[in-house]
N, C-alpha and C positions, 0 to 999 in steps of 0.2 A: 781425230778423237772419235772413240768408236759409242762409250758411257762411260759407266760407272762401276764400278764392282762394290757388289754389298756384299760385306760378311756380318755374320750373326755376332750375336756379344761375344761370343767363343771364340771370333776371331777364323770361323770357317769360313769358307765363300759359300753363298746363300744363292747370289745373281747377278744379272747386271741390268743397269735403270738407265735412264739416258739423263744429260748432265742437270736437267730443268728438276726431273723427277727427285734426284740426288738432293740439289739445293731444297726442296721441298720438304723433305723428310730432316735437312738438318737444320731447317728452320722453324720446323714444328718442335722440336727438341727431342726428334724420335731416331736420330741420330747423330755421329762424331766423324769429322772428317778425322781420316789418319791420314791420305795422303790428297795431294793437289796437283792442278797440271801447276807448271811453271811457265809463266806471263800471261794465264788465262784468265782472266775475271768477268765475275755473274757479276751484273748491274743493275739494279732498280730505285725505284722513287724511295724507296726503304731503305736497301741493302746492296752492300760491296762488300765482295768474297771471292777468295779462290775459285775457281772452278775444280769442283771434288772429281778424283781420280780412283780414291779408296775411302769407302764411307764404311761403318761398324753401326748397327744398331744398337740400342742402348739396354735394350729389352730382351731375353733370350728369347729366342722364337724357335721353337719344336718341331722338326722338319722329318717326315716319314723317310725311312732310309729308302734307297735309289740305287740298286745294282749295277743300272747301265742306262749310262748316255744315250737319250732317242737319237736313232738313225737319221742320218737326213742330207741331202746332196749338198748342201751348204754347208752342214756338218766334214762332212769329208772334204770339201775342197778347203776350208778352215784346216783341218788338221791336217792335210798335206802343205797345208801353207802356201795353196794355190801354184804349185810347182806340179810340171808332166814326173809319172812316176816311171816312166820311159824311156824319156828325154832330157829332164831337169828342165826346160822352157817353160812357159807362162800356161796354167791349164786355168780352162772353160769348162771344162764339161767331167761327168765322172762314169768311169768306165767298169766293169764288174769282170773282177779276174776269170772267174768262171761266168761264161757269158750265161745270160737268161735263157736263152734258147739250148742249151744244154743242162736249164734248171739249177743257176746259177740265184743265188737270193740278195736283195735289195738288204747287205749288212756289212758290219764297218771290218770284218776278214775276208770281204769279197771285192772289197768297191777300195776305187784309186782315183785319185785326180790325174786328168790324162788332160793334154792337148789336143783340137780336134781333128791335126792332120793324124798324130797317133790313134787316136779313136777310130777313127774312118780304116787307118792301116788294121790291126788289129780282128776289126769287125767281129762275126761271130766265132772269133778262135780262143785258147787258152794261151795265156804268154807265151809256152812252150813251143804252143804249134805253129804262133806267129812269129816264131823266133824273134822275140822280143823281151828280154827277161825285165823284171821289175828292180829300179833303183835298189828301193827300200820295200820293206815288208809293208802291208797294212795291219794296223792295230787297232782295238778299240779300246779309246779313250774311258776314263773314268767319268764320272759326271761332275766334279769338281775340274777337272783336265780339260774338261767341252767347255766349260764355260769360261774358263779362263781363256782358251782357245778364241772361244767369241770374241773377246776384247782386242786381239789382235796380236800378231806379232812382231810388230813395231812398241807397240805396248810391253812386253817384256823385260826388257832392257831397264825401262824405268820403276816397274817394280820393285819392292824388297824384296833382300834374298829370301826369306821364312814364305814368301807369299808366290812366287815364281813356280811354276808349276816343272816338274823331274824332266828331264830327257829321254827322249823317247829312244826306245831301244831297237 
């Protein structure tokens, strides 16, 4: 269990909170659980509840729009879904298609989740020159995409379909 996903009264995704903050907010009456884990229950001298999976505030809240998902090496190993872009194996670390050293930039059409025997292979070369081509392309994410991302992709699955973030291309 990774949190919570808030979405705004709109029914947009807003964030995500972790499960303690979630019950907080929908015990204040400041928001509605839509969804719950299943067999998980919050406990206290008070209260017994689902543990919230998809909470909805109840209030519209006003959010300045957001073109793009901050960058970030967590970010990217999330949206590879911690898979080498390489190899398909289990990646650690993230690798920049066009290396830094050839003035490669720290962005989500550069950078790849990679394993660190492929990393090390690779070193300062371009896919090409390390004859190494790439699985899958890198994209960036929307910022709606990132965050759903964060929540996990074991999380997915259990989603609704309206809430389930597109397939990535």
């Amino acid at each position: 269990m990774r949190g919570t996903l808030v979405l705004n009264a709109s029914f947009e995704p807003l964030s995500t909170v972790t499960v303690n903050r979630a019950v907080v907010l929908v015990l204040q009456d400041k928001a509605v659980v839509e969804q719950a884990h299943t067999g998980l229950r919050m406990r206290g001298t008070a209260v017994d509840m689902p543990a919230p999976r998809v909470i909805r505030l109840c209030r519209y809240v006003r959010v300045p729009f957001r073109r793009q998902a901050p960058w970030s090496r967590r970010g990217v190993l999330v949206r590879d879904r911690h898979r080498c872009a390489y190899c398909g194996r289990a990646a650690t670390t993230v690798d920049h298609v066009v290396p830094r050293a050839q003035g490669g930039a720290d962005s989500w059409l550069n950078t790849v989740a990679s394993c660190a025997e492929d990393n090390h292979r690779k070193a300062d070369r371009t896919p090409a020159q390390a004859g190494m081509p790439l699985l899958r392309q890198p994209f960036e994410p929307t910022p709606a995409d990132a965050m759903l991302l964060a929540l996990g992709s074991a999380d997915f699955a259990a989603l609704p379909e309206w809430l389930a973030p597109p397939a990535a291309a």
